[in-house]
C-alpha positions in Angstrom: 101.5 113.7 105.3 103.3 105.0 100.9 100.9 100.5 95.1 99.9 101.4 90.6 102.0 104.0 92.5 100.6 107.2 94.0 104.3 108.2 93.0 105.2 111.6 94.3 107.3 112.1 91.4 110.2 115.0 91.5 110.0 116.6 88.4 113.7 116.4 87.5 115.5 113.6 85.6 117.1 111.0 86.9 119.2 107.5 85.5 119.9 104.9 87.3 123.4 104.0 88.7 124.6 107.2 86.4 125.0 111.2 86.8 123.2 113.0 84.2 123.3 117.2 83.5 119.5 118.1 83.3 119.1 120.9 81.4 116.0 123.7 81.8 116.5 126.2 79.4 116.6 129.3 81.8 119.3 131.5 81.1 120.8 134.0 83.7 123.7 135.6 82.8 124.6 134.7 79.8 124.7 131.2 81.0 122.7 127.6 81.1 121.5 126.9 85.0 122.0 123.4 85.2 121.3 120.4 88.3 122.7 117.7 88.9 121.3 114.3 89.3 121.9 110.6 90.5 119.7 107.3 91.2 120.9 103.9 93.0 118.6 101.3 94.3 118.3 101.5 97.9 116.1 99.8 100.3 113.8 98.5 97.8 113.2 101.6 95.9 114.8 103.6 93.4 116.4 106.5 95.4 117.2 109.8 93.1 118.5 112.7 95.0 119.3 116.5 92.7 121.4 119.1 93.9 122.2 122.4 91.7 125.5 121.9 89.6 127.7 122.4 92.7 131.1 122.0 92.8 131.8 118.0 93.3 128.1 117.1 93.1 128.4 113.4 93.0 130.9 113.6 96.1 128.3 115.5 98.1 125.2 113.0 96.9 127.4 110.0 97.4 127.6 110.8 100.8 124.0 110.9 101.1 123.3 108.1 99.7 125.5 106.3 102.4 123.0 107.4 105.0 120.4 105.4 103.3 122.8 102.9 102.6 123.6 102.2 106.4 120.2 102.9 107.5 119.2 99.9 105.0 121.4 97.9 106.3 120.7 98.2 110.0 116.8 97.7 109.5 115.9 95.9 106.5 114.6 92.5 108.0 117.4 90.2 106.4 119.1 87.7 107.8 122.0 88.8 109.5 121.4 92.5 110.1 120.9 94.5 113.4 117.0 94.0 113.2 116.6 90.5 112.1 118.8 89.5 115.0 116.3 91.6 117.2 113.6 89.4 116.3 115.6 86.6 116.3 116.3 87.0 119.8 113.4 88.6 120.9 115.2 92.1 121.7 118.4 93.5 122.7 120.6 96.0 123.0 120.7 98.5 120.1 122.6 100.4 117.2 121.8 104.4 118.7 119.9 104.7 115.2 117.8 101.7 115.6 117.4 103.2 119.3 116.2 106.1 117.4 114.0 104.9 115.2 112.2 102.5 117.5 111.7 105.6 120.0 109.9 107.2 116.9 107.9 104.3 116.3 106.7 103.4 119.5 105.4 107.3 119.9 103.7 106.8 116.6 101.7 104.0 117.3 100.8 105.7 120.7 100.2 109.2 119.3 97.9 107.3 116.2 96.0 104.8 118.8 97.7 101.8 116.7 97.1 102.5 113.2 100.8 102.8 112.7 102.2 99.7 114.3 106.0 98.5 114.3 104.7 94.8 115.6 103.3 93.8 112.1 106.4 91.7 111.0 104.4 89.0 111.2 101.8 89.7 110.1 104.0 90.7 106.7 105.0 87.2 106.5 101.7 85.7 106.8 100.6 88.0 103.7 103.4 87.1 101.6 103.2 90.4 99.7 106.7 90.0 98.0 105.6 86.7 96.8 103.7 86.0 93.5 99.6 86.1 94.0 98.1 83.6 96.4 95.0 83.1 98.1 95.0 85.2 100.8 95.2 83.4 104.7 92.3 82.3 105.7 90.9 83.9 109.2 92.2 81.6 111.7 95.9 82.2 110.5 95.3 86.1 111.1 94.2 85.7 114.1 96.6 83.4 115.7 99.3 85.6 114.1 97.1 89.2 115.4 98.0 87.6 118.9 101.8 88.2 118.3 101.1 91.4 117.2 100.2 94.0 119.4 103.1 96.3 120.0 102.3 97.3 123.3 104.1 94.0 123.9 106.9 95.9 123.3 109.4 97.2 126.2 112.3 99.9 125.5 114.2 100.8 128.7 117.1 102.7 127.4 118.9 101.2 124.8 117.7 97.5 125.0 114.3 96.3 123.1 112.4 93.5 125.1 110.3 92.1 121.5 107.9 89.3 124.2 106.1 87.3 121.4 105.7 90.2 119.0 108.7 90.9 116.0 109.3 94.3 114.7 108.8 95.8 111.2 110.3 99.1 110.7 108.8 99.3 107.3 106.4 102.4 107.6 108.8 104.9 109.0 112.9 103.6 108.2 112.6 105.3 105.1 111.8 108.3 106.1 114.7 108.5 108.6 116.8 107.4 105.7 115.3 110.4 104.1 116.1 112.6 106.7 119.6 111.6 107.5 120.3 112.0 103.5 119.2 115.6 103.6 121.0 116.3 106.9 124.1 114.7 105.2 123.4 117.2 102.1 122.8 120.5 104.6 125.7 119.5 106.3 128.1 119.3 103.9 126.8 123.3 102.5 124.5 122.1 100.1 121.2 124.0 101.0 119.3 123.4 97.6 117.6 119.5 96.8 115.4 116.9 96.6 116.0 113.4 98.0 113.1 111.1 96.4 113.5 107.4 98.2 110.4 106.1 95.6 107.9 108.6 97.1 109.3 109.8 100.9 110.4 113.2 99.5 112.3 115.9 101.6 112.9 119.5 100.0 115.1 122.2 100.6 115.6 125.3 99.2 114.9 125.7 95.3 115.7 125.0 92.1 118.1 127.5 90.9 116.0 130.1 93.0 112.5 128.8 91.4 110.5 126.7 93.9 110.7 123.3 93.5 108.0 121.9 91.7 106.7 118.0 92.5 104.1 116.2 90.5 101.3 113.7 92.3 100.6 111.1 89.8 97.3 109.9 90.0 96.3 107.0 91.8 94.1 105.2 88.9 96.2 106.1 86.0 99.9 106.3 86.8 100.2 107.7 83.3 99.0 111.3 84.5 99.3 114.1 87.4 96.4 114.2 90.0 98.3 117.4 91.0 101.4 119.6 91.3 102.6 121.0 94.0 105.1 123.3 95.5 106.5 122.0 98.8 108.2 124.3 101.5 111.2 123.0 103.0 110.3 119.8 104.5 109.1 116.3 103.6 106.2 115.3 101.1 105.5 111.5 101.5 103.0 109.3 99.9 101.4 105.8 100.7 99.3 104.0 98.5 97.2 100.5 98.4 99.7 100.0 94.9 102.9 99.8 96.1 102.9 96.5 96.9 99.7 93.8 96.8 98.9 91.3 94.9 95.3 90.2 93.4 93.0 87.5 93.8 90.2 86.6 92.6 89.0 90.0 91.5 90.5 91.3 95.1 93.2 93.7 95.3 95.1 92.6 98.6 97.7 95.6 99.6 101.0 95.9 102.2 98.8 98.5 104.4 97.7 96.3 107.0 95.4 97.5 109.9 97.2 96.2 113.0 93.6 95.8 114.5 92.0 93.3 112.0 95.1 91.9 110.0 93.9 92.9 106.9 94.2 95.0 104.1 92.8 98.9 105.5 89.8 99.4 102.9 88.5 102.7 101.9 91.2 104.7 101.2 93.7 104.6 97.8 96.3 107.1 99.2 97.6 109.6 101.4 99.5 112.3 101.1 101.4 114.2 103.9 103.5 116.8 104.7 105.3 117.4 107.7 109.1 119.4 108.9 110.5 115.4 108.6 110.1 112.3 106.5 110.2 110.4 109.5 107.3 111.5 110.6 105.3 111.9 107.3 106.2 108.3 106.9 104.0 107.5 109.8 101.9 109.8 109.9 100.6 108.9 106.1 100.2 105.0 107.3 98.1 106.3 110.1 96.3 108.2 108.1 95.7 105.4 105.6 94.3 102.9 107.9 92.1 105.2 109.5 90.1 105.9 106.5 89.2 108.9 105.1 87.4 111.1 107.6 89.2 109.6 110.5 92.5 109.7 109.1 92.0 113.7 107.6 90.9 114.6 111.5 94.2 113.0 112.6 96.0 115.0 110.8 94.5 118.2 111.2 95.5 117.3 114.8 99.1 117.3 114.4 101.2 119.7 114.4 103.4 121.0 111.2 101.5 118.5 109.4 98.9 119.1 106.4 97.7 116.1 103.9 95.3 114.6 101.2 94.0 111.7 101.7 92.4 109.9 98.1 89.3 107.7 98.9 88.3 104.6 97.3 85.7 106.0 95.7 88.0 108.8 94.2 87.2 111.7 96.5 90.0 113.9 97.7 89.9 115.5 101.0 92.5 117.5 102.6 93.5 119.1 105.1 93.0 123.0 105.7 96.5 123.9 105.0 97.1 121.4 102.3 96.4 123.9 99.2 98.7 126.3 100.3 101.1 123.6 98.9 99.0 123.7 95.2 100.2 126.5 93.1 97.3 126.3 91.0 94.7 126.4 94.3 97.0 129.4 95.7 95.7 131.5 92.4 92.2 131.1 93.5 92.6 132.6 96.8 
């Protein structure tokens, strides 16, 4: 169950570009348990991923990191890769993990009624949320641009895309399978024990040096404190927040979650947690979530299944899911 960021935060170290030993002070047999720990910037994020003090750790992370290195590359919309010339063309034939990807998409914005779209590219433009802060467009711009949007436009037969009018964003679920193919890369190569962190789309495995692993939620309001910590089984913890990116104006905080319905910014809801057996679907699943609002979107989720979340209101209220505390250490000692 994705901007001042609603960080899901791993609580281990990391530096950017460079290895570094993290040490915890647990002793077992005689010796220092260590893990090991590297950053790069990928897709727009920094991406840390920790493994225990393996043989060849950076061979094994660097690996990983290639996933979400070739994922970025197919489906980030700059010119000249695999998606921009999608859109440029208005579809085609395409890469088996764009085929992938869009397959999951599609589903998603079926399975959520439309609240997670892949046909808000756009709509992204019109926003300009990568830009400095403007005045936001004005209604008649949304709506002749909400006319190119609807992604039911869009046709998959096999392998080929047919785009019609609409272009496509995979912005609210390539990270996630980033995620995902970095951990399969990790379990793959015999490493069972990790955290990828892609700036909030978290997957988990195993434990640290046979503890569980242990991930802080930094609160929404104040990114200087923890709303929460949690303990995450094996599986994917993602977040998505209305502070990741936005801009202001006029008093107004304008945000990247757009409601494929209106255009706009979704209102009512500040984050959402999620946690489900992938990233790529706790990527979705969280944006649905989020533009459903608070009672819609926690009833969505409780629909799904391997799925729990939190969902943080505008007001400040946290609701969750049934199964979301079994994830809270400190809620499991009340039970």
């Amino acid at each position: 169950m994705k901007n001042l960021r609603f960080h899901i935060v791993a609580i281990t170290m990391a530096v950017t570009l460079a290895a570094v030993i993290m040490h915890y002070g647990e002793k077992n047999k005689g010796y220092e348990q260590r893990v090991f720990s590297l950053s790069r910037m990928l897709m727009d994020t920094m991406v840390s991923i920790t493994v225990p003090d393996i043989p060849e750790p950076e061979e094994a992370i660097n690996r990983a990191f290639a996933e979400i290195e070739r994922v970025d590359k197919l489906m980030a919309r700059k010119e000249g890769t695999p998606l921009w010339t999608l859109n440029r063309n208005g579809g085609g034939k395409l890469d088996p993990d764009l085929a992938a990807v869009v397959v999951k998409a599609l589903e998603w914005a079926d399975r959520s009624q439309g609240s997670f779209s892949p046909a808000t590219a756009r709509l992204n433009d019109l926003w300009g949320f990568k830009e400095a802060a403007h005045a936001p467009p004005d209604g008649s711009a949304i709506s002749e641009v909400l006319a190119q949007s609807d992604w039911k436009e869009m046709t998959l037969e096999g392998d080929h895309l047919t785009l019609g009018v609409t272009a496509l964003d995979l912005g609210g679920i390539a990270k996630g399978y980033a995620v995902d193919l970095a951990a399969a890369s990790l379990v793959n190569q015999g490493v069972s024990d990790f955290i990828v962190d892609a700036g909030g789309d978290l997957f988990v495995s195993g434990s640290k040096i046979g503890v569980p692993w242990r991930v802080g939620i930094r609160d929404p309001v104040d990114g200087s404190k923890l709303m929460m910590i949690v303990s995450p089984q094996e599986g994917a913890l993602v977040t998505s927040g209305d502070y990741e990116r936005y801009f202001d104006w006029e008093g107004v905080r304008y945000h990247h979650i757009l409601n494929p319905d209106t255009g706009m910014p979704a209102r009512g809801v500040t984050s959402v947690t999620v946690w489900a057996t992938t990233a790529t679907d706790a990527d979705a699943a969280a944006t649905a979530a989020f533009v459903k609002g608070v009672a819609d979107g926690v009833s969505f989720l409780e629909e799904l299944e391997n799925t729990e979340g939190m969902i943080v209101g505008s007001d400040g209220v946290v609701t969750k899911t049934t199964g979301f505390d079994i994830y809270v250490p400190e809620a499991r000692k009340k039970q």
